[in-house]
PyMOL Python script that loads the backbone (N, CA, C, O; Angstrom):
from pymol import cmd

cmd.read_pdbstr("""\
ATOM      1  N   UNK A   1     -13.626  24.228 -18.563  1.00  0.00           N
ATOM      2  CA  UNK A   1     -14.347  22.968 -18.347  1.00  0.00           C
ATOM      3  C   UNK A   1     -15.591  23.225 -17.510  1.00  0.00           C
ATOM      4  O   UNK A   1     -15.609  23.966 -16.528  1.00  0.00           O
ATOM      5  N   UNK A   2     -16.774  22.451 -18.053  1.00  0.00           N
ATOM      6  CA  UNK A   2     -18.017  23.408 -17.313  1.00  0.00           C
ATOM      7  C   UNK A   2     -18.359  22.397 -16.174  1.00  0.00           C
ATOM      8  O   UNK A   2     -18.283  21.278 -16.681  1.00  0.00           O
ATOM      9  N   UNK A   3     -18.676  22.309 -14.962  1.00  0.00           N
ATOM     10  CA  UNK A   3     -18.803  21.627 -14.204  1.00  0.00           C
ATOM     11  C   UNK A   3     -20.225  21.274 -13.601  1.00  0.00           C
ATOM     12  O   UNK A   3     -20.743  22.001 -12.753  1.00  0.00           O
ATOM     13  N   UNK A   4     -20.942  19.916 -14.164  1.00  0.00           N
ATOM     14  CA  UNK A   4     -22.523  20.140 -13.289  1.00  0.00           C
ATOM     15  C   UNK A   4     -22.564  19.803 -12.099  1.00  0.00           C
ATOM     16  O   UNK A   4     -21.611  19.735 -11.322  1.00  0.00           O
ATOM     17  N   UNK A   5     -23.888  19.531 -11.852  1.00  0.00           N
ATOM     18  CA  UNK A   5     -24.060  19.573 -10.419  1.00  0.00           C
ATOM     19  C   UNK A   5     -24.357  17.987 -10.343  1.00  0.00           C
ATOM     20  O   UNK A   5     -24.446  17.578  -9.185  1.00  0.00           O
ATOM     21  N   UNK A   6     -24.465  17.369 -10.985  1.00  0.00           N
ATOM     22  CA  UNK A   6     -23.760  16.024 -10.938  1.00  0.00           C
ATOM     23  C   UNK A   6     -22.477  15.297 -10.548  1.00  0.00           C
ATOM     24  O   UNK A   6     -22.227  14.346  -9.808  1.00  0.00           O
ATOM     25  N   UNK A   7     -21.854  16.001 -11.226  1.00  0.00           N
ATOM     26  CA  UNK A   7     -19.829  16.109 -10.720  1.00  0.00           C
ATOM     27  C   UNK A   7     -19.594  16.367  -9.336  1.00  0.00           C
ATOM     28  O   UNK A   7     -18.926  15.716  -8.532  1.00  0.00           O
ATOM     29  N   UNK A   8     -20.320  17.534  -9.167  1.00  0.00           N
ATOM     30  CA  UNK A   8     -19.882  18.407  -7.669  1.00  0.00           C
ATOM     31  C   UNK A   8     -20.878  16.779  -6.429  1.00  0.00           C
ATOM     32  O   UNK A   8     -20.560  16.402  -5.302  1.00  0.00           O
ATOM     33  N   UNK A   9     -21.606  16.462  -7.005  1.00  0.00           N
ATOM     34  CA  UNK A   9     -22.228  15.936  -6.186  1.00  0.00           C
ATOM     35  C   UNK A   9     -21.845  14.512  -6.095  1.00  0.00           C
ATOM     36  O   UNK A   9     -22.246  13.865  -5.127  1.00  0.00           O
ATOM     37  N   UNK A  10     -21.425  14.194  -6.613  1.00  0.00           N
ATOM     38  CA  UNK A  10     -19.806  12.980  -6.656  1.00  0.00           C
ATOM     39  C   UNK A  10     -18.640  13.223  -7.247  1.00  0.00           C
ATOM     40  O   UNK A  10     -18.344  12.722  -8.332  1.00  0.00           O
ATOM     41  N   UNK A  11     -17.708  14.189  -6.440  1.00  0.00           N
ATOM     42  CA  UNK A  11     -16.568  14.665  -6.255  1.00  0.00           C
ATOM     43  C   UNK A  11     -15.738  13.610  -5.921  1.00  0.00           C
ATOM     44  O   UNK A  11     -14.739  13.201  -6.513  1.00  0.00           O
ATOM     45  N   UNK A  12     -16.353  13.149  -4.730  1.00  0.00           N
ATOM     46  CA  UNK A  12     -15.582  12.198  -3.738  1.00  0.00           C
ATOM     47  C   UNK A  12     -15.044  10.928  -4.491  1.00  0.00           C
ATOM     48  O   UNK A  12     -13.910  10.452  -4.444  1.00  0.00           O
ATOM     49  N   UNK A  13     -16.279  10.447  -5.286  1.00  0.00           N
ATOM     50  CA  UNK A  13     -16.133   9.415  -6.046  1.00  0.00           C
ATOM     51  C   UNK A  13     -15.024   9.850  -6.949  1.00  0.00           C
ATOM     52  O   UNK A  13     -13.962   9.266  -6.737  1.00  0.00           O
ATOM     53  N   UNK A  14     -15.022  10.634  -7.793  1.00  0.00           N
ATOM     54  CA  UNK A  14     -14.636  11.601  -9.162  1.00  0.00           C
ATOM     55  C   UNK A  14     -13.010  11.725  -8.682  1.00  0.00           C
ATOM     56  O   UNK A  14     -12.067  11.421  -9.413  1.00  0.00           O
ATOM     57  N   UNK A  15     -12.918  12.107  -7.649  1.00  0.00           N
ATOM     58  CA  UNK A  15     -11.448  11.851  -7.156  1.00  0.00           C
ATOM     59  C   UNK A  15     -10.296  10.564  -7.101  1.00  0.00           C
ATOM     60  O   UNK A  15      -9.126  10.488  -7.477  1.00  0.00           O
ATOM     61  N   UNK A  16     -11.616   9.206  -6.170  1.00  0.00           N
ATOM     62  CA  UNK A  16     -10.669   8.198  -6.543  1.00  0.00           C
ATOM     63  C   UNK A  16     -10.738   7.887  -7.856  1.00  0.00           C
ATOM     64  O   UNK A  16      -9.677   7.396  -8.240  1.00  0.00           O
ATOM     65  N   UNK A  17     -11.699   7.990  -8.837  1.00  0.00           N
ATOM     66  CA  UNK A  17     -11.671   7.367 -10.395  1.00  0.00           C
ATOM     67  C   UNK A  17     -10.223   8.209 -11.202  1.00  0.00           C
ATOM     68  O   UNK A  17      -9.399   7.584 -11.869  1.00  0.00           O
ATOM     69  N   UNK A  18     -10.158   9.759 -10.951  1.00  0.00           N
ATOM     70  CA  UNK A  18      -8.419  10.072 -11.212  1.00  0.00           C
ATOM     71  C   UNK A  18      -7.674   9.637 -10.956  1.00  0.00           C
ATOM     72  O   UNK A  18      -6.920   9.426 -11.906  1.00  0.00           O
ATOM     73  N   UNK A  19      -7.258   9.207  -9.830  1.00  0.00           N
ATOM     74  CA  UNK A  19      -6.303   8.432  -9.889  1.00  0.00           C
ATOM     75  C   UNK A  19      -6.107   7.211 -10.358  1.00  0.00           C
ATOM     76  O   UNK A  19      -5.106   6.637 -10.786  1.00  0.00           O
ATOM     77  N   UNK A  20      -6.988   6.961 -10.244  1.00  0.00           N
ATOM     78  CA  UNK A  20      -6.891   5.319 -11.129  1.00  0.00           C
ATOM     79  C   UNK A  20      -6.591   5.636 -12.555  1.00  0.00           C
ATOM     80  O   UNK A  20      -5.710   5.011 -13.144  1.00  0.00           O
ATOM     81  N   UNK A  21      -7.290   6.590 -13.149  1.00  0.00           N
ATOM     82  CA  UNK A  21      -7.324   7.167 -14.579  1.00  0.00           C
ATOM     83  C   UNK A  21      -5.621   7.832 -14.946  1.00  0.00           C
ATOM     84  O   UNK A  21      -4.912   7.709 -15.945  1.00  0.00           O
ATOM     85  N   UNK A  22      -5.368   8.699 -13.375  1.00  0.00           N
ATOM     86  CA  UNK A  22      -3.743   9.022 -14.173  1.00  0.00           C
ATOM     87  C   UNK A  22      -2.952   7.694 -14.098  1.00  0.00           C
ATOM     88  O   UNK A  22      -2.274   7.464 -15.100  1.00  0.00           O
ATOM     89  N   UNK A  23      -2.909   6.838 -13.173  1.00  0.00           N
ATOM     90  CA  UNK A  23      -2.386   5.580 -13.392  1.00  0.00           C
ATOM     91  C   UNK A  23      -2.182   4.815 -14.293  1.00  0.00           C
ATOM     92  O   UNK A  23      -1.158   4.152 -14.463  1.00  0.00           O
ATOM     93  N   UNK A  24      -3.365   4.840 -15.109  1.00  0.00           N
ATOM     94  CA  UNK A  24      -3.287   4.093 -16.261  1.00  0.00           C
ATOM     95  C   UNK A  24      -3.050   4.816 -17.164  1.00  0.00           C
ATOM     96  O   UNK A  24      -2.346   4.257 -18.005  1.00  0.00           O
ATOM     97  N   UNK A  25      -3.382   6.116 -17.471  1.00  0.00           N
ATOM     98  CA  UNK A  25      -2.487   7.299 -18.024  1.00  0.00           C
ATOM     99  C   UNK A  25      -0.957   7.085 -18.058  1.00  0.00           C
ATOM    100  O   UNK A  25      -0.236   7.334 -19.024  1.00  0.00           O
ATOM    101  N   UNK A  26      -0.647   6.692 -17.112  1.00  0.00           N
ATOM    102  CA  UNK A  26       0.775   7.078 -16.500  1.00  0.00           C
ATOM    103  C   UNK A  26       1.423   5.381 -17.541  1.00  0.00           C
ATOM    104  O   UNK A  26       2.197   5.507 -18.490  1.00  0.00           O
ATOM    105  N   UNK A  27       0.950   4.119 -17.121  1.00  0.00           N
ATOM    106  CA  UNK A  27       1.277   3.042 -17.468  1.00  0.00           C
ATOM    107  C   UNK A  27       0.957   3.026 -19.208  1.00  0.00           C
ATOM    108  O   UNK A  27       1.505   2.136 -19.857  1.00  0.00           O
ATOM    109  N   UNK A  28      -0.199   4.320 -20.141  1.00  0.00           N
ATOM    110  CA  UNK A  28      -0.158   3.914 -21.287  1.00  0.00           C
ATOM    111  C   UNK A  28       1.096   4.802 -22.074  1.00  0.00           C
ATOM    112  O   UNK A  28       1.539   4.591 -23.203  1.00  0.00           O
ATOM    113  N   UNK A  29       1.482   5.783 -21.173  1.00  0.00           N
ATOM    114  CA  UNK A  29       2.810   6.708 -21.717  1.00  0.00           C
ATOM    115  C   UNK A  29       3.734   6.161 -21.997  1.00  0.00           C
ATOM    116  O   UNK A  29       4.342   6.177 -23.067  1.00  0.00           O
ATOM    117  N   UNK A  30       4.081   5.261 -20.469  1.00  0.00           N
ATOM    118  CA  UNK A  30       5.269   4.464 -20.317  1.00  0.00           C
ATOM    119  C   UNK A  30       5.285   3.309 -21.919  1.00  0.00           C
ATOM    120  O   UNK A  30       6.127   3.302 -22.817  1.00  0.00           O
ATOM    121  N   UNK A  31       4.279   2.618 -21.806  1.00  0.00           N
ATOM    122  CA  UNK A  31       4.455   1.591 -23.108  1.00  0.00           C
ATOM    123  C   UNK A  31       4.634   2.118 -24.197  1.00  0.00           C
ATOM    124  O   UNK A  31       5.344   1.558 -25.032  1.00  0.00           O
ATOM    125  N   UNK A  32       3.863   3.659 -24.519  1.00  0.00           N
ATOM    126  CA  UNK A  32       4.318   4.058 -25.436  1.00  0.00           C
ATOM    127  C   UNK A  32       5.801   4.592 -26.051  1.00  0.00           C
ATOM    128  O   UNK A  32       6.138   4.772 -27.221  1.00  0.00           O
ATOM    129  N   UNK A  33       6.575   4.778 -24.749  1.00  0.00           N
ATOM    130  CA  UNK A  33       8.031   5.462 -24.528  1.00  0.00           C
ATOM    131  C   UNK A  33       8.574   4.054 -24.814  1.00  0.00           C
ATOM    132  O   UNK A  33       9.216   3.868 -25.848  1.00  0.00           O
ATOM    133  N   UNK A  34       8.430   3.416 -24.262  1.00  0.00           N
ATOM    134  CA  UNK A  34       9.783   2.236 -24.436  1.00  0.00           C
ATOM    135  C   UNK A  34       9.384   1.393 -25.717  1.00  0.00           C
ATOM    136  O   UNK A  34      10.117   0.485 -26.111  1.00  0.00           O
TER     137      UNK A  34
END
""", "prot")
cmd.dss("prot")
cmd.show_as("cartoon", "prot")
cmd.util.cbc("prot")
cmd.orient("prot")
């Protein structure tokens, strides 16, 4: 995964948006399982 210097330079940001992203990751698995 190639990383610019855009990314590196909002990391901080880029971090809380994962989690929000595996979250809803996490909540579209679940609907799909049950």
């Amino acid at each position: 995964m190639a990383v610019t210097r855009f990314e590196i330079e909002n990391f901080d940001e880029w971090e809380e948006l994962d989690e929000k992203a595996l979250f809803a990751i996490k909540l579209c698995l679940a609907n799909m399982v049950l």
